[in-house]
N, C-alpha and C positions, 0 to 999 in steps of 0.2 A: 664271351669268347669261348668258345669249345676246346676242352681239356679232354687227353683219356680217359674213361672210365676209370680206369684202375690207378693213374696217377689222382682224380680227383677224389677216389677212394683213399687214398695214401691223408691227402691232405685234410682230408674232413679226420677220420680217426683220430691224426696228429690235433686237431683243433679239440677233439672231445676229450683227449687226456689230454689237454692244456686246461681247458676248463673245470678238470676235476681233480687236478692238483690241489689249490687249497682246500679241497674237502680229503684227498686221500693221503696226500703230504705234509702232513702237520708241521712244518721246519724241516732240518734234513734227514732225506730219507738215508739208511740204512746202506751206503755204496759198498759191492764187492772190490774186494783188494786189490785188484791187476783191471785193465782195462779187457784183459780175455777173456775175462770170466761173465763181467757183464755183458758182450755182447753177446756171449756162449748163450747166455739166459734169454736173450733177447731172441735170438734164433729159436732156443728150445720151444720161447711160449709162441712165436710163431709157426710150429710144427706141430701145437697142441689142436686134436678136434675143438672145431667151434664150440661146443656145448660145453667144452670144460677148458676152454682157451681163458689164461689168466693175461692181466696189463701189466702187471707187476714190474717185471723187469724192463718194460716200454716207458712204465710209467718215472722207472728213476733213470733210464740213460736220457728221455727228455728234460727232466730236472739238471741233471749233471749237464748237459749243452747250453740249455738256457743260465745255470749259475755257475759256468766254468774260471771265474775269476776266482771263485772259491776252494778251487780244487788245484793241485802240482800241475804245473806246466805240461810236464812230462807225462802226466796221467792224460791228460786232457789230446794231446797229441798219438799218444797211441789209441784211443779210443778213436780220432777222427782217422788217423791209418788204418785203424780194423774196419772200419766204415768203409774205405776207400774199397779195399780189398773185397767187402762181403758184395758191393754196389758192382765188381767186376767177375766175380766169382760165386756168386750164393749161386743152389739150384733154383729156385722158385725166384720165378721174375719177379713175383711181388715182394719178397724179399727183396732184391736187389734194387727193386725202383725204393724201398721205403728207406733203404740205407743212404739213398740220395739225398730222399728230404730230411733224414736225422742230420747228416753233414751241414745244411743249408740252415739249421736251427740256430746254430750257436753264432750264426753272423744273424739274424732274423733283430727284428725292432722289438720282438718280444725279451731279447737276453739279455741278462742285467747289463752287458756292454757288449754290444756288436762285437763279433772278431773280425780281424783283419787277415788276412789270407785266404777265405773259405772260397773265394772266386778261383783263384788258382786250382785247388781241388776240383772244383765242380768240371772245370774246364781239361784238368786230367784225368777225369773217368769218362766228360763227352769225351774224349779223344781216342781212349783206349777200348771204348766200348764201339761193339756196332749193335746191339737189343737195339729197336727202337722205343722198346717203354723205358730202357734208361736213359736213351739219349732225351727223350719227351720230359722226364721225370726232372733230368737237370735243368732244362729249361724254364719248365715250371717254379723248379728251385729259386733260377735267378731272378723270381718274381719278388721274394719273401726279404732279399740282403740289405742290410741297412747298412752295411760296410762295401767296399771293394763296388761303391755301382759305376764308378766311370766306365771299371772293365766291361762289370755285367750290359750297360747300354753300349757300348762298342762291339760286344759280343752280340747281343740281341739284335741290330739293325745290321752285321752281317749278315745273319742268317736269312733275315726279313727279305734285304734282296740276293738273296742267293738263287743263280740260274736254277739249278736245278734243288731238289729238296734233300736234306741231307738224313732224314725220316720223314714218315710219309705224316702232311699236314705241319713239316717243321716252320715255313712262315707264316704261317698263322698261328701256332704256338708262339713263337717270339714276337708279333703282336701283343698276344695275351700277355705275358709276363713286361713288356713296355706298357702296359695301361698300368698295372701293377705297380711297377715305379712310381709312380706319382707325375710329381710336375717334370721331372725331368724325363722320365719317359713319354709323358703328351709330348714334350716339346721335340724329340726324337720323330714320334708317330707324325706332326704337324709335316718337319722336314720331308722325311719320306711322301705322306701326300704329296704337296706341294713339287716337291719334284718326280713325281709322278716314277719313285725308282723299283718298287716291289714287283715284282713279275709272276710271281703265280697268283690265278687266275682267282682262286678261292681266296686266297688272302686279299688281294688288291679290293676284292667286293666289301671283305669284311672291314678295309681301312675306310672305304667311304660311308660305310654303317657308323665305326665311329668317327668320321671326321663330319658326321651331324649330326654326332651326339657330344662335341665338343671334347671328345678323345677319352670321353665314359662310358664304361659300360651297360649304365643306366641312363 
């Protein structure tokens, strides 16, 4: 299923520092004091040239969302508020798309326990937002939540059959992200076939690609 470029950029990076955690995070990493300070750092190294662009600060605010049971309540919420804010306000789109998927971490299957809420956010920066790489970006998001999916599938087959698209390719992005789900999102994609309810013309193609692939991508 066809993702943006730049979102599917976001989410492979996010995969390569996941994978090099236990070689560059030996136990806990070194967190600054305030949640403003990390993401300050976080910005910084994304405004470094690429040649001397460091993970450093990516690599422990992803630490800190995947171990946020570890950390003050309260730390852990300002941290996903500055996220909110940078996802609505950073200059650089990619910035702003990538603040998407850092929110979308700490509810993800990867974090020592899903969080509960992070659907609501996601759902207050689609709303707040009109970029369409952040509206795309959230969507994508709501591929990854291991917490809050009734929302996330309630939210995702609106969009699916939404007259018009609310970003360009948004039904076929919320496609994507219901195969993502798992069983419960097949069974979502099965419904929609079946009653024949998706109306743009590109997505409805791509539902019967997977509705003979048994609602897989492979």
């Amino acid at each position: 299923m066809k993702r943006c470029p730049v979102v599917a950029k976001i989410f492979a990076g996010l995969g390569g520092l996941l994978l090099a955690m236990p070689l560059a995070a030996q136990g806990r990493p070194q967190v600054p004091r305030t949640a403003d300070e990390l993401v300050s750092a976080v910005i910084r190294e994304s405004e470094m040239p690429a040649a001397t662009q460091s993970t450093t600060a990516h690599l422990t605010l992803t630490y800190v969302l995947l171990h946020h049971p570890d950390y003050p309540g309260s730390y852990i919420e300002d941290v996903l508020r500055r996220l909110e804010g940078l996802a609505l306000a950073a200059d650089a789109p990619e910035l702003r798309a990538s603040a998407v998927s850092y929110i979308a971490l700490a509810s993800s299957a990867r974090s020592v326990r899903p969080m509960g809420g992070v659907m609501a956010r996601l759902e207050r920066v689609y709303g707040q937002s009109r970029d369409p790489l952040v509206r795309s970006a959230v969507v994508g998001a709501m591929g990854v939540l291991a917490a809050d999916r009734p929302a996330a599938l309630a939210f995702l087959e609106r969009l699916a059959v939404a007259q018009n698209a609310e970003f360009p390719g948004s039904a076929e992005a919320a496609l994507g992200s219901l195969v993502a789900l798992g069983e419960e999102g097949r069974g979502v994609l099965k419904r929609l076939h079946d009653s024949n309810a998706v109306r743009d013309p590109e997505a409805r193609r791509k539902l019967l690609v997977l509705a003979s692939r048994r609602y897989h991508l492979q």
